[in-house]
Backbone bond lengths (Angstrom), bond angles and torsions (degrees), N, CA, C in turn:
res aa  C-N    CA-C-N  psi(-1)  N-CA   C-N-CA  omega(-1)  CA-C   N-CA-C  phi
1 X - - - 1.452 - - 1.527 108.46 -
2 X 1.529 97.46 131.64 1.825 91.89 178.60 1.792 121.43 -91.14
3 X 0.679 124.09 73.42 2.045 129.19 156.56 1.484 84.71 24.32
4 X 1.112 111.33 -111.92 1.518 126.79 -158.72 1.371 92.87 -13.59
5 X 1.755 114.54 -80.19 1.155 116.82 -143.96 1.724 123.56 -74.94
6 X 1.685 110.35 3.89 1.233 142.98 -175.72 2.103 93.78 -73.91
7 X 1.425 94.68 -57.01 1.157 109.86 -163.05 1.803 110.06 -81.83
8 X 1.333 106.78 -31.42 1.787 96.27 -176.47 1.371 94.62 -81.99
9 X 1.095 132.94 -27.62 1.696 124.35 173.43 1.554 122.83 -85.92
10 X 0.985 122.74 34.96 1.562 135.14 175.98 1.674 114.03 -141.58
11 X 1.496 94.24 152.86 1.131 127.04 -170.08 1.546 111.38 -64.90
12 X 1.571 123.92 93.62 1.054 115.74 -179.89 1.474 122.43 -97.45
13 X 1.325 134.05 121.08 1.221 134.78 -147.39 1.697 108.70 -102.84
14 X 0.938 133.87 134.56 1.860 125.54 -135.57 1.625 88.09 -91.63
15 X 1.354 109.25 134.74 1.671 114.49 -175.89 1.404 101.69 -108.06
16 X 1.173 131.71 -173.93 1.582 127.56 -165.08 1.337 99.05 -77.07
17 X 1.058 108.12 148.90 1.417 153.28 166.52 1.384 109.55 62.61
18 X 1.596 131.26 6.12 0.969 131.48 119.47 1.768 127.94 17.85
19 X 1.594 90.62 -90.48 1.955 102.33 165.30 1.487 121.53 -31.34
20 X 1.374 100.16 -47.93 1.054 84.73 -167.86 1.728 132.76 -85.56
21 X 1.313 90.62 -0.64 1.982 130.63 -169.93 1.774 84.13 -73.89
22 X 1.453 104.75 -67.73 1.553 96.06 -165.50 1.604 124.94 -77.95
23 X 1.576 103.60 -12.85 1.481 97.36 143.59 1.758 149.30 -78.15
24 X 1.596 82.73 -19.49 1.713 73.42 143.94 1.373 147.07 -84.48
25 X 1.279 79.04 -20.97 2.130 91.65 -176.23 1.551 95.15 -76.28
26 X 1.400 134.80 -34.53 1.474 110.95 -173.89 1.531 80.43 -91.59
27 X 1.781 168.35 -55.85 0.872 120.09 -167.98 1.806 148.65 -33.35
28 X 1.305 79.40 -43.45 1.914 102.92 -176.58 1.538 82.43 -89.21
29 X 1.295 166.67 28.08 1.198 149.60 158.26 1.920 104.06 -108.05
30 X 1.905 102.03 -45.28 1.457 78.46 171.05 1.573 117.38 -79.00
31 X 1.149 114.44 -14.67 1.609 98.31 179.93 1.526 115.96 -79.01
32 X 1.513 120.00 4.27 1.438 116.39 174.89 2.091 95.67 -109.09
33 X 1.485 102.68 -2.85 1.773 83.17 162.05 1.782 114.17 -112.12
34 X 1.487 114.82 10.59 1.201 119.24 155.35 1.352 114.33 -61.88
35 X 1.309 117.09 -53.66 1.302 135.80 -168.19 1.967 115.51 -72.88
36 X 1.021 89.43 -21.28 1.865 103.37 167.73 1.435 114.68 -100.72
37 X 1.329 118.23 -16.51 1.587 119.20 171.98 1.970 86.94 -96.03
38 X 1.176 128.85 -23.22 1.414 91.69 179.18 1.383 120.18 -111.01
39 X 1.808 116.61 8.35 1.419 96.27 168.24 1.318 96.50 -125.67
40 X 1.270 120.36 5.85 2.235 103.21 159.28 1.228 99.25 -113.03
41 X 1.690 81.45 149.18 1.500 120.16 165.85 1.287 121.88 -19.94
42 X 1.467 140.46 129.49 1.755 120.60 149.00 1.573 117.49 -28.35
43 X 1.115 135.86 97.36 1.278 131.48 160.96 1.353 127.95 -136.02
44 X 1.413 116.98 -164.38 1.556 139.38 173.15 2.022 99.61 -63.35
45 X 1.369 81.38 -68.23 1.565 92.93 -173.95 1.360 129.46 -63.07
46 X 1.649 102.93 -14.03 1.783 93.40 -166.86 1.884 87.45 -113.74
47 X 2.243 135.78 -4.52 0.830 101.30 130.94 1.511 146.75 -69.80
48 X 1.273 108.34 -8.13 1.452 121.85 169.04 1.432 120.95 -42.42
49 X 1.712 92.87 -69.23 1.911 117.95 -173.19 2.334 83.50 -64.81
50 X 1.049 124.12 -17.58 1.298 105.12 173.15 1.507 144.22 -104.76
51 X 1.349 87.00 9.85 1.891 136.75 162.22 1.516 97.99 -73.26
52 X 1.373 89.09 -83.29 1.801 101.04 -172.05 1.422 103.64 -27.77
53 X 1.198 109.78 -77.21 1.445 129.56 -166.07 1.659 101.39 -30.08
54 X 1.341 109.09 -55.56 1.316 105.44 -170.11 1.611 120.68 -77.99
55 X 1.405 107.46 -12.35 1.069 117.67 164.42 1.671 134.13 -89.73
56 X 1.717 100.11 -13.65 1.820 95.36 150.35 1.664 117.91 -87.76
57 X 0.964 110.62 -21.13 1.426 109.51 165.89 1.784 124.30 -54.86
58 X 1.660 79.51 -35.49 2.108 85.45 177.02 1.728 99.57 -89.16
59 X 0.915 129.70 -26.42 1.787 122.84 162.38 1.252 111.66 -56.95
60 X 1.517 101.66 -46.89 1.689 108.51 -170.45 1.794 114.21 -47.48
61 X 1.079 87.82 -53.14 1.693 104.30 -176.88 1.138 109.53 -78.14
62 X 1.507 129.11 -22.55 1.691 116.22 177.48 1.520 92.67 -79.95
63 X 1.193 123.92 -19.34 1.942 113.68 -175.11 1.330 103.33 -74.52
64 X 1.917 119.76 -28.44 1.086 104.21 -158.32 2.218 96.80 -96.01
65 X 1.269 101.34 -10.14 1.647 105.69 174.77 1.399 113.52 -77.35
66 X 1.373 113.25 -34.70 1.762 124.83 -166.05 1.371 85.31 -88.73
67 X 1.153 159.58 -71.39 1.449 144.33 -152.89 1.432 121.20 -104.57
């Protein structure tokens, strides 16, 4: 049985203080995609950089659920 893969595929159930970890990371995450919707262009690239964004935020929080 592999560890890792036991653990990134399971249900991790939020232990203390947890909450409050992933409300900061999406706080300071939407105020850095306010700030990319208001000084770039409509584009390819700045929905991109607003993909990303939302997608270290969902790493962010599986690092902070998995460990």
């Amino acid at each position: 049985m592999n560890e890792q893969i036991e653990n990134n595929f399971m249900y991790h159930a939020p232990k203390e203080g947890q909450a409050e970890k992933y409300d900061l990371l999406r706080d300071i995450a939407k105020e850095l995609a306010y700030l990319i919707d208001e000084v770039c262009p409509n584009s390819r690239e700045k929905a991109l950089a607003t993909t990303k964004l939302e997608e270290s935020i969902m790493w962010a929080n599986a690092s902070v659920a998995r460990n």
